[in-house]
C-alpha positions as a LaTeX table, in Angstrom:
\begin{tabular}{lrrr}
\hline
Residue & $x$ (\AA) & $y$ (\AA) & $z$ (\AA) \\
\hline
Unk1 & 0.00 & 0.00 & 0.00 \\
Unk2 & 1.57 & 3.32 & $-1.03$ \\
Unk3 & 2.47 & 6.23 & 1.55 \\
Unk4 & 1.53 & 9.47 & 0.51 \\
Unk5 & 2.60 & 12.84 & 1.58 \\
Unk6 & $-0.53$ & 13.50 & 4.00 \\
Unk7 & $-0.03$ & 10.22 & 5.41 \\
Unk8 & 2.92 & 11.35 & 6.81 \\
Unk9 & 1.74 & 14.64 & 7.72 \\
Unk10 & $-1.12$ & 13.10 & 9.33 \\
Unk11 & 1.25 & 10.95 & 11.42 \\
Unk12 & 3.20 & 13.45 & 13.04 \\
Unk13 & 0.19 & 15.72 & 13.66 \\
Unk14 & $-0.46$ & 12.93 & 15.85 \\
Unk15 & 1.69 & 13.15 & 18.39 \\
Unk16 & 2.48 & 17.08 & 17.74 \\
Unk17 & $-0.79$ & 18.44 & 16.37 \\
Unk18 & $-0.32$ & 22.09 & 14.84 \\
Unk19 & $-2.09$ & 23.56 & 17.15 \\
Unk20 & 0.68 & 23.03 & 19.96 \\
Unk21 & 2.89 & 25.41 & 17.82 \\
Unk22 & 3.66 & 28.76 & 19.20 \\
Unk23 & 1.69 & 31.84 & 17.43 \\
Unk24 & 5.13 & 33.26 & 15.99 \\
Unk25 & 5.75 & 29.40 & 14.38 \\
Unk26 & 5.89 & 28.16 & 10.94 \\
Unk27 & 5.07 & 24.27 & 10.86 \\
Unk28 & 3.55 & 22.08 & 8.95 \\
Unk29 & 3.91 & 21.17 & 4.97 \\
Unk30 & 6.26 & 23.90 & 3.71 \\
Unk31 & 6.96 & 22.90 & 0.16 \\
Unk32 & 5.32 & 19.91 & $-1.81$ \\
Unk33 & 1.87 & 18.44 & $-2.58$ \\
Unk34 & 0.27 & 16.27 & $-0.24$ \\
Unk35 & $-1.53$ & 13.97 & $-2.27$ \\
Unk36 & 1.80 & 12.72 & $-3.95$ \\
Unk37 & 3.36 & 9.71 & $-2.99$ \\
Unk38 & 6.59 & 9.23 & $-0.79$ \\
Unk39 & 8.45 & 6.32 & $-0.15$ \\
Unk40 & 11.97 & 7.57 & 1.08 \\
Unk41 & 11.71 & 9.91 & 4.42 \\
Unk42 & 15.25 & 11.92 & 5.65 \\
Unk43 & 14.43 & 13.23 & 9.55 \\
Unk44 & 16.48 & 16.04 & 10.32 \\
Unk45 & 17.08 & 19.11 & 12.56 \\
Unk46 & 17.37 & 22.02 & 10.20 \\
Unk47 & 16.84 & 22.14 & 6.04 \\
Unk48 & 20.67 & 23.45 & 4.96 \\
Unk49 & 21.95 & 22.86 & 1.47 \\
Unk50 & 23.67 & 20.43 & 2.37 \\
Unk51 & 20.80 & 18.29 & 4.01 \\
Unk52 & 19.18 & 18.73 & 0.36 \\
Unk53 & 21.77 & 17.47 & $-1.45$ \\
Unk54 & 21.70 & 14.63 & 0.54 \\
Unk55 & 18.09 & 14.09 & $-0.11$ \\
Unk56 & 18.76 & 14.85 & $-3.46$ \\
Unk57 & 21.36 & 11.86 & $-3.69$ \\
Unk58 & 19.72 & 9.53 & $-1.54$ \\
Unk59 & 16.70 & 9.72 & $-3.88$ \\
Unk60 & 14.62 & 11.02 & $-0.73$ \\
Unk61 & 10.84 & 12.29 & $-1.39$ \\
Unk62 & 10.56 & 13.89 & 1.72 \\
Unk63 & 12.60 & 15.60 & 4.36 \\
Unk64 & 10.77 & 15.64 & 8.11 \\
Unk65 & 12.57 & 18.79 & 9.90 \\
Unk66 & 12.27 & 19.95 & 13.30 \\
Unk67 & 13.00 & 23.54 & 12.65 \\
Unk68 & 10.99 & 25.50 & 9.37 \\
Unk69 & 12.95 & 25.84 & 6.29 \\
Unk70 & 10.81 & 28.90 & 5.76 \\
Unk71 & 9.99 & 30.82 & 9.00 \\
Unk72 & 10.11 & 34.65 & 8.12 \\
Unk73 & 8.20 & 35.42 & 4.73 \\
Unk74 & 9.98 & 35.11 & 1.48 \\
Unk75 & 9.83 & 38.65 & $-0.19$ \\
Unk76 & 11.90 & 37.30 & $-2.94$ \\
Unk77 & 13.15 & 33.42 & $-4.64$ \\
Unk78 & 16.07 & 33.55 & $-6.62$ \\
Unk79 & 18.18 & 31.03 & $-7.55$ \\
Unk80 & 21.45 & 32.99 & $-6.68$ \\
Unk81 & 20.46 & 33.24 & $-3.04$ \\
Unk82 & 21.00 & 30.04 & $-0.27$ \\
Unk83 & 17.51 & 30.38 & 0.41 \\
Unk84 & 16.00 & 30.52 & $-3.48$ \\
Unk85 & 18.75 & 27.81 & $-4.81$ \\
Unk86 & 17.02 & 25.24 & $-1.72$ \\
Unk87 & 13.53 & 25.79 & $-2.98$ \\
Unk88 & 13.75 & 25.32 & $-6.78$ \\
Unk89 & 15.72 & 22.29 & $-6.21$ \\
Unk90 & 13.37 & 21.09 & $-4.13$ \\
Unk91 & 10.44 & 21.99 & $-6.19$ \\
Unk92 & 12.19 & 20.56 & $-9.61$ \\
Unk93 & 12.57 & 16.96 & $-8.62$ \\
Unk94 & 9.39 & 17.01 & $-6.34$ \\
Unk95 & 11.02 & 16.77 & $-2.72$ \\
Unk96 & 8.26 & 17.54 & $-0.07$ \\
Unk97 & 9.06 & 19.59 & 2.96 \\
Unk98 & 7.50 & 19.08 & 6.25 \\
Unk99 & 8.64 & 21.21 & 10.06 \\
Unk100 & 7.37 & 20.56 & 12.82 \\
Unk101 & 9.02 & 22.84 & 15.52 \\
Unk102 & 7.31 & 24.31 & 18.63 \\
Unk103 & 4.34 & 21.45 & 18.09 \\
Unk104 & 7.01 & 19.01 & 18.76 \\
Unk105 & 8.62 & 21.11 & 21.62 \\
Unk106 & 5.29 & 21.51 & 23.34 \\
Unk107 & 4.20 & 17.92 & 23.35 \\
Unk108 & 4.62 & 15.82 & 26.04 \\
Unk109 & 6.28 & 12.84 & 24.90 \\
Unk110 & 8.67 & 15.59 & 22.30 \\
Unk111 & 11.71 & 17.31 & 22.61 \\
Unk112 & 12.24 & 18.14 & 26.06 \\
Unk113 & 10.90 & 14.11 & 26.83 \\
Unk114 & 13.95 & 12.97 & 25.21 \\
Unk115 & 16.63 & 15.79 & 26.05 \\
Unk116 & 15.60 & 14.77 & 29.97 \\
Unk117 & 16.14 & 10.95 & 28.95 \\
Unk118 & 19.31 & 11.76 & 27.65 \\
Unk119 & 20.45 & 13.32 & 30.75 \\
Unk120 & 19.52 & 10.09 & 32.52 \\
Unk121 & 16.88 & 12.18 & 34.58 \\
Unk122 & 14.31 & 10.32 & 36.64 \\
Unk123 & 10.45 & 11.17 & 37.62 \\
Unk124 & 10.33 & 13.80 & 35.32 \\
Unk125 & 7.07 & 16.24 & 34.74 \\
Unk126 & 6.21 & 18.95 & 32.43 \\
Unk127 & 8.44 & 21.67 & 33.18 \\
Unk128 & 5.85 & 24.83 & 31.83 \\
Unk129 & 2.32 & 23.40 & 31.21 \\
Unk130 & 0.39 & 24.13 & 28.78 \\
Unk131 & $-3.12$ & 25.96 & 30.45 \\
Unk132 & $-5.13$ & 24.22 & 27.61 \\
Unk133 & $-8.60$ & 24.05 & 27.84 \\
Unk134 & $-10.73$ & 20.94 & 27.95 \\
Unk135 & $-14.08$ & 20.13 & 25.98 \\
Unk136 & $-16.30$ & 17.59 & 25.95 \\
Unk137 & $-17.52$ & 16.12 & 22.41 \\
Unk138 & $-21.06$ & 14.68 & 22.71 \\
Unk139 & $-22.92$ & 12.16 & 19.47 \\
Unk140 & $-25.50$ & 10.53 & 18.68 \\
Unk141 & $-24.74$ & 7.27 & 17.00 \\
Unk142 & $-27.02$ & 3.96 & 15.73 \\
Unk143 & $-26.04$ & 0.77 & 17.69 \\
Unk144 & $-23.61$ & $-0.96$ & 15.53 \\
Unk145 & $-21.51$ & 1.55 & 14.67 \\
Unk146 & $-20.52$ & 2.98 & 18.34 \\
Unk147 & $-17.12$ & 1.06 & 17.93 \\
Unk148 & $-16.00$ & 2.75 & 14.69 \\
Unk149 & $-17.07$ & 6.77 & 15.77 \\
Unk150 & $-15.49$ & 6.00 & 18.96 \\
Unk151 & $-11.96$ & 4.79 & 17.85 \\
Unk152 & $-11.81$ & 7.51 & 15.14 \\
Unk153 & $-12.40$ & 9.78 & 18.11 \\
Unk154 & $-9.69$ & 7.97 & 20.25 \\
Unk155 & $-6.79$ & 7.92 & 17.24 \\
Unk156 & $-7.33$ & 11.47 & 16.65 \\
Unk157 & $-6.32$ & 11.92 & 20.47 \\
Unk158 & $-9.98$ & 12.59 & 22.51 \\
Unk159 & $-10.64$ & 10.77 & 25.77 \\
Unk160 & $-6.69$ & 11.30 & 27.06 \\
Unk161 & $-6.77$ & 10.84 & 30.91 \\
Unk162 & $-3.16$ & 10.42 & 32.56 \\
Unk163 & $-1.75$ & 7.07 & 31.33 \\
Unk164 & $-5.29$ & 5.85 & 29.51 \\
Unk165 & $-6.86$ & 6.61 & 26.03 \\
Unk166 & $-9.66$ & 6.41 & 24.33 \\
Unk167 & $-11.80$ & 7.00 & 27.41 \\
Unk168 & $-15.72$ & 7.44 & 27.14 \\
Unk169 & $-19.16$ & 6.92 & 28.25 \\
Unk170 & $-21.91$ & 6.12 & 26.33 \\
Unk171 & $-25.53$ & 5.24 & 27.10 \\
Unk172 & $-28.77$ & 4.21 & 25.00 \\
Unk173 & $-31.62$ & 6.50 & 24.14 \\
Unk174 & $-34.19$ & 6.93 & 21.05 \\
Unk175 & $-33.30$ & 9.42 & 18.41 \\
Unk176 & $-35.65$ & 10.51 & 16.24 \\
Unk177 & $-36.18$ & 12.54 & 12.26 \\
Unk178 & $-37.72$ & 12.99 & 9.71 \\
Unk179 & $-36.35$ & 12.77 & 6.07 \\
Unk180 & $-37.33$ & 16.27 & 4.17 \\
Unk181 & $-36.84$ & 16.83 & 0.36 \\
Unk182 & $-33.68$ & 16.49 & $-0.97$ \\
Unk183 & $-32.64$ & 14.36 & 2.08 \\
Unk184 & $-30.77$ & 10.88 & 1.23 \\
Unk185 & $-30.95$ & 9.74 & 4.83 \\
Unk186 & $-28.74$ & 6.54 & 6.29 \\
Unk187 & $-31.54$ & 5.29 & 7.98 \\
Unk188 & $-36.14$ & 5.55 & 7.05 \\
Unk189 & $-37.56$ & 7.03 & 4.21 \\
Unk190 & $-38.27$ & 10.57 & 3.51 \\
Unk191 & $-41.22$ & 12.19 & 4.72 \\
Unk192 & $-41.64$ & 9.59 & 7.54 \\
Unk193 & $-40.93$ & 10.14 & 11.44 \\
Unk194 & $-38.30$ & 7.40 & 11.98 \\
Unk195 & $-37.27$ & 6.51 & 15.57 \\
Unk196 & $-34.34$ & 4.73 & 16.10 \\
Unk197 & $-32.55$ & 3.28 & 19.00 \\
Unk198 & $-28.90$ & 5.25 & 19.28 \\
Unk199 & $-26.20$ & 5.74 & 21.88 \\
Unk200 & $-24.97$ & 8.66 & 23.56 \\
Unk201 & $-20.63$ & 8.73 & 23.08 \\
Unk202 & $-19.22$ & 11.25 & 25.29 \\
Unk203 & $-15.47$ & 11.99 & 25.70 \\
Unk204 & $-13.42$ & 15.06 & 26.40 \\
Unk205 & $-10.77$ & 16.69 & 24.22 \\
Unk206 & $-8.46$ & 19.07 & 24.81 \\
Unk207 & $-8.78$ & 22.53 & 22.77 \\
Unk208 & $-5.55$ & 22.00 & 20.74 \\
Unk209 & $-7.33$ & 18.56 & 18.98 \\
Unk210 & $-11.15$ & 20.02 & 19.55 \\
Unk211 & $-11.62$ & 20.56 & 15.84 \\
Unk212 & $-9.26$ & 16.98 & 14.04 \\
Unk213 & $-11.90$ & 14.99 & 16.78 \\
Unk214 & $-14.88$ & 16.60 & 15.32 \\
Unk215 & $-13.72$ & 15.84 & 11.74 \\
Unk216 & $-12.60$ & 11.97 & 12.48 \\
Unk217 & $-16.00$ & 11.99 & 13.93 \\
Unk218 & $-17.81$ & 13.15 & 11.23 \\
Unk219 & $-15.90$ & 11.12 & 8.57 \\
Unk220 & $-16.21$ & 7.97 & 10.57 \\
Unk221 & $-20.20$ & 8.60 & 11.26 \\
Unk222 & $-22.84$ & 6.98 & 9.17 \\
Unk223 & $-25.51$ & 9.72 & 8.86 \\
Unk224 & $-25.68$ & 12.53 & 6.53 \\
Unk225 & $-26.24$ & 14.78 & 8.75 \\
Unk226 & $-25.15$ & 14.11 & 12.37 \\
Unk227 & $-26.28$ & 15.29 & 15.64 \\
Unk228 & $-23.35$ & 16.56 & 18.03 \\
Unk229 & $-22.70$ & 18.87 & 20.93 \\
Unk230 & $-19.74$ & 20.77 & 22.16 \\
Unk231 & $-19.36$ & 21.92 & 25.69 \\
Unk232 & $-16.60$ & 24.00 & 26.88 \\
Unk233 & $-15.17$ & 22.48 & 30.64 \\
Unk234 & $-13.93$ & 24.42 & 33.75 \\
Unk235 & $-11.78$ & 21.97 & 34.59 \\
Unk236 & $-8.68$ & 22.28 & 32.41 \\
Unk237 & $-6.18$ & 19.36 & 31.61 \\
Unk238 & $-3.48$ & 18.59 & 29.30 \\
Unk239 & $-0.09$ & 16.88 & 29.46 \\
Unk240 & 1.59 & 19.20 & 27.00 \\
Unk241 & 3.74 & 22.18 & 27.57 \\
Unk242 & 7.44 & 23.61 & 27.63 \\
Unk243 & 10.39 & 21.40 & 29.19 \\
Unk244 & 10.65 & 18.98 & 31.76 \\
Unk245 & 12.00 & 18.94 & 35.42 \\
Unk246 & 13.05 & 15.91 & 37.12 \\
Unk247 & 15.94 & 14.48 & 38.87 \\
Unk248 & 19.57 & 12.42 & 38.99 \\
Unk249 & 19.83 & 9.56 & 40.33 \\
Unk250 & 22.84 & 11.06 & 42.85 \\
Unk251 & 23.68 & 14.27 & 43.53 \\
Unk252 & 26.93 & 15.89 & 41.99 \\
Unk253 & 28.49 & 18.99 & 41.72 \\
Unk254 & 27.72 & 21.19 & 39.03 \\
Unk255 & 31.15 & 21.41 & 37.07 \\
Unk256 & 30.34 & 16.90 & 37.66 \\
Unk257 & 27.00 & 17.73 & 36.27 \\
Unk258 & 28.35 & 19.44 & 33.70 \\
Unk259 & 30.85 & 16.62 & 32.31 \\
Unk260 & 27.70 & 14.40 & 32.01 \\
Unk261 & 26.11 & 16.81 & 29.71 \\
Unk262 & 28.84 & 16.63 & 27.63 \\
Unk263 & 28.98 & 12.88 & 27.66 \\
Unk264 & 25.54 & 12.30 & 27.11 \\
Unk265 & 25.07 & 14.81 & 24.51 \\
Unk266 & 28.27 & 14.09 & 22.95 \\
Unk267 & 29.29 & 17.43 & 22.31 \\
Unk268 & 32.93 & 18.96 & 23.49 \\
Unk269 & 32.13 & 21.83 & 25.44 \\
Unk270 & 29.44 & 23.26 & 27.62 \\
Unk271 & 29.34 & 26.76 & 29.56 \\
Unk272 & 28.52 & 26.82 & 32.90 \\
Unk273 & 26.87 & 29.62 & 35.12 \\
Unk274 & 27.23 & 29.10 & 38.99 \\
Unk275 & 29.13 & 27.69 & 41.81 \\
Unk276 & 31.25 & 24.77 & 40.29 \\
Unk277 & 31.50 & 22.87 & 43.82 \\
Unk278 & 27.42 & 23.20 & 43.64 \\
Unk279 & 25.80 & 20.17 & 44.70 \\
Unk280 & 22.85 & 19.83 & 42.03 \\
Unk281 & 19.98 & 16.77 & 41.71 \\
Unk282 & 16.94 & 18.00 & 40.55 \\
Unk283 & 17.05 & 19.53 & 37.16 \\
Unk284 & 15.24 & 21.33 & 34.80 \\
Unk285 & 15.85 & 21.43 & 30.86 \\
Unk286 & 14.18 & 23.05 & 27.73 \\
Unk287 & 15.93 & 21.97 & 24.68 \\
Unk288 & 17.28 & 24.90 & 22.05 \\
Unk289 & 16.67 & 28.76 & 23.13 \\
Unk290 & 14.77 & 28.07 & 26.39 \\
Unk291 & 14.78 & 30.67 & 28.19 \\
Unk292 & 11.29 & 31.47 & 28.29 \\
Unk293 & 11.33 & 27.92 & 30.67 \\
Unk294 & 13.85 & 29.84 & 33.43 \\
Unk295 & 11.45 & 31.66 & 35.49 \\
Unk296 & 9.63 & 28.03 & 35.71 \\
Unk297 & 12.55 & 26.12 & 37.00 \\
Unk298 & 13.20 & 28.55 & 39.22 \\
Unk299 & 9.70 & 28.03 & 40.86 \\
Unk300 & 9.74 & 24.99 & 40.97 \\
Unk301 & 13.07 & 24.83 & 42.33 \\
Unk302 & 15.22 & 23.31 & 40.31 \\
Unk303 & 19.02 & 23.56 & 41.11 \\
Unk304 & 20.27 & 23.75 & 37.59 \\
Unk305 & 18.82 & 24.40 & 33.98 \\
Unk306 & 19.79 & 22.59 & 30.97 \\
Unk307 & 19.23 & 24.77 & 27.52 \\
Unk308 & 21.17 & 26.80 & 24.66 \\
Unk309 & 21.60 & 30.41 & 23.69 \\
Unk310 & 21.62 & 31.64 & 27.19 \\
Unk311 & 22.06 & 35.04 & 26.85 \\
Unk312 & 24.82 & 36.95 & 29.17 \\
Unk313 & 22.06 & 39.05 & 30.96 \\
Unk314 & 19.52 & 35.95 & 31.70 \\
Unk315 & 22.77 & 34.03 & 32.89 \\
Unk316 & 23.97 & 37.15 & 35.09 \\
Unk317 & 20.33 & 37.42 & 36.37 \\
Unk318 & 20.48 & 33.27 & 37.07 \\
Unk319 & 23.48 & 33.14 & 38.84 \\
Unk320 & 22.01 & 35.95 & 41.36 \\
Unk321 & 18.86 & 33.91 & 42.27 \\
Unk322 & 21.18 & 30.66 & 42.75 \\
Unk323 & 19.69 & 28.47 & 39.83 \\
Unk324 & 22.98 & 27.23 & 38.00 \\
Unk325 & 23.25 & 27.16 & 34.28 \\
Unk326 & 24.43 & 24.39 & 31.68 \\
Unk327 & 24.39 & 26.13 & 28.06 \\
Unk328 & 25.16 & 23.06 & 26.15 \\
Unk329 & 24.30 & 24.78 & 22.89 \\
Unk330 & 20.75 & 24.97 & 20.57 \\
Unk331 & 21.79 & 21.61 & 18.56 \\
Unk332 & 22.61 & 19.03 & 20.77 \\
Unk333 & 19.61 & 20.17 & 23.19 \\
Unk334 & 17.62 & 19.42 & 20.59 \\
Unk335 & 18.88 & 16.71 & 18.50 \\
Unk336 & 17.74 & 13.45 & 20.19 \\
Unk337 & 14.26 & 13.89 & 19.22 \\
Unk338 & 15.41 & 13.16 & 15.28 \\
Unk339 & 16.22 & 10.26 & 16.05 \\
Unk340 & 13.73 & 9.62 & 18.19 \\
Unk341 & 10.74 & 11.03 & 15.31 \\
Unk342 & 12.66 & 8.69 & 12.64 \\
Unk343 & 12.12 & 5.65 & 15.11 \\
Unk344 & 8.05 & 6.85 & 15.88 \\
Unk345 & 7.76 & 7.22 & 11.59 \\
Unk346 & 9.03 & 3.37 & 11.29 \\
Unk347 & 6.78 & 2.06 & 13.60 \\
Unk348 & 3.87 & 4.04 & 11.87 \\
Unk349 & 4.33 & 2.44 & 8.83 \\
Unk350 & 6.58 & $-0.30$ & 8.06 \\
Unk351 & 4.36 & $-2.40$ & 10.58 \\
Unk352 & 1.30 & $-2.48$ & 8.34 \\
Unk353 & 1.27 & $-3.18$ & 4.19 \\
Unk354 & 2.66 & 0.65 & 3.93 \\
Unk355 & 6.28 & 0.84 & 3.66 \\
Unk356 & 8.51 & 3.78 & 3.49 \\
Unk357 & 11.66 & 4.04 & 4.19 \\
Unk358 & 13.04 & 6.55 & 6.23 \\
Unk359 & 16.56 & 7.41 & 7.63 \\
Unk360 & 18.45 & 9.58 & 9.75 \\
Unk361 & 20.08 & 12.96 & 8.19 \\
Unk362 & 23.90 & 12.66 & 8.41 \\
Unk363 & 24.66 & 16.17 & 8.21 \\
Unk364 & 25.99 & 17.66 & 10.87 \\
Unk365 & 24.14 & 21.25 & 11.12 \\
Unk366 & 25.26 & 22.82 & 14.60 \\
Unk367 & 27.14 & 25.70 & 13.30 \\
Unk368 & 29.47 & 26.06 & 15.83 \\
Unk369 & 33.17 & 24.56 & 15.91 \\
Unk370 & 35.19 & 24.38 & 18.98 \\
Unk371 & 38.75 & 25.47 & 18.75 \\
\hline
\end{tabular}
């Protein structure tokens, strides 16, 4: 069974739905059609020309980025620019481009997930939640087909509590209509009050996926024209947001602390802010320019704070309110989630009929050298 380009879009929206993705963001397809087919996926951090030419010889039909190829808008595309040279190669031999950035960063199991498992931390939590709000999807469905407008509900992420999915309630009840002119109803005959014996599905949603549940449901419903309500909750609930805290398994000093980072990121260098002799154990980390995350670890107490591009003010301002700082640099805070996307993508489709294959980028894009 052939993958197309919406398959894959579909697949990541998944697990980092577009609506996760900051205001100021660009995600989502960014070059390419999404009815065409793809059967060769490259996963990589950033779109450079030299992680298209490696599509390009590879014989890739898709590149899966974590940060937009295009993120301000394009007043201009020539082909004697870095910028216009990428997109008409991309464009002449039909290579799709798809980002998904703060979407990623924001969801739970994303980028800050695997930066913490990385760092080996232990009974981690959402650093910065998201205040998302909650809504509950009510339907009307004939018996029989309950199963199938439930599980299209479920796979497009409603009923989500804690560790459990695809959590509802239903209960029986008689619905009734009539067919009218120009009607070509499911069930009875126009003109004629039918009543029919139907269940009540009811299962809550959080604001980010309100509107992908209400289409699954509708596509996976059997009446022309279905009967729904949606009800806005006080109680809010989600298990997204911005980094995660957690801790070590023993307490080290912070120049220790920051000799892991470099081992488990395997990068060369990091910079530290704070005490070196600091004894640090519960951490806090927001993978590439984090910042915005500080003021969180600080209440929550964290010891130390794991991110890149800390700027010499924020650092200065750190360092006076005792949380330590590990700048361990924008790429390798962020990188283990390519990996870690490639590995999700696999085990979307190469365990069913639908094969693609899909790699790792090579390319090293961290522009930064140590000297």
């Amino acid at each position: 069974m052939a993958v197309f380009c919406r398959d894959v879009m579909e697949a990541v929206e998944k697990i980092a739905p577009r609506e996760l993705a900051e205001k100021w963001d660009n995600v989502g397809l960014l070059v390419g059609n999404p009815a065409e087919k793809v059967e060769k996926i490259i996963v990589a951090l950033d779109v450079t020309p030299e992680v298209v030419e490696e599509a390009l010889q590879e014989g890739a039909h898709m590149i899966v980025s974590h940060h937009p190829l295009i993120f301000k808008p394009l007043t201009h595309v020539r082909a004697d620019t870095p910028m216009g040279d990428m997109l008409f190669k991309l464009i002449k031999n039909n290579v799709k481009v798809y980002a998904a950035h703060t979407n990623l960063d924001n969801y739970e199991w994303g980028t800050n997930y695997f930066l913490a498992q990385k760092l080996g931390l232990e009974e981690t939590e959402i650093l910065k939640p998201a205040e998302e709000g909650l809504y509950k999807i009510v339907v009307f469905v004939p018996r029989g087909y309950e199963d199938r407008v439930r599980d299209a509900m479920g796979d497009a992420g409603a009923g989500w509590i804690g560790n459990y999915s695809h959590c509802s309630f239903m209960a029986p009840g008689t619905g009734t209509f009539k067919p009218l002119e120009g009607a070509d109803p499911f069930i009875g005959s126009k003109g004629k009050l039918e009543k029919v014996e139907e269940l009540r599905l009811e299962t809550i949603v959080p604001e980010s996926l309100r509107n992908k549940v209400i289409r699954a449901m509708l596509n996976a419903h059997p009446y022309e024209e279905v009967a729904y309500d949606v009800y806005r909750l006080e109680n809010n609930g989600s298990g997204n947001g911005l980094g995660r805290i957690g801790y070590l398994k023993e307490e080290m000093s912070l120049y220790d602390f920051g000799e892991k980072v470099k081992r488990d990121l395997g990068i060369k260098h990091v910079k530290l802010a704070g005490p070196l002799k600091k004894a640090v154990r519960k951490v806090a980390v927001c993978g590439g320019a984090g910042t915005s995350a500080m003021a969180a670890a600080k209440k929550k107490g964290a010891e130390v704070f794991v991110s890149g591009d800390i700027k010499y003010h924020e650092a200065l301002e750190a360092w006076q309110e005792g949380l330590a700082l590990v700048d361990a640099g924008h790429y390798a805070t962020e990188w283990a989630v390519v990996p870690a996307l490639a590995e999700y993508l696999r085990k979307e489709f190469n365990g069913t009929e639908q094969k693609v294959q899909i790699m790792v980028s090579q390319v090293k894009t961290d522009p930064w050298e140590v000297i």
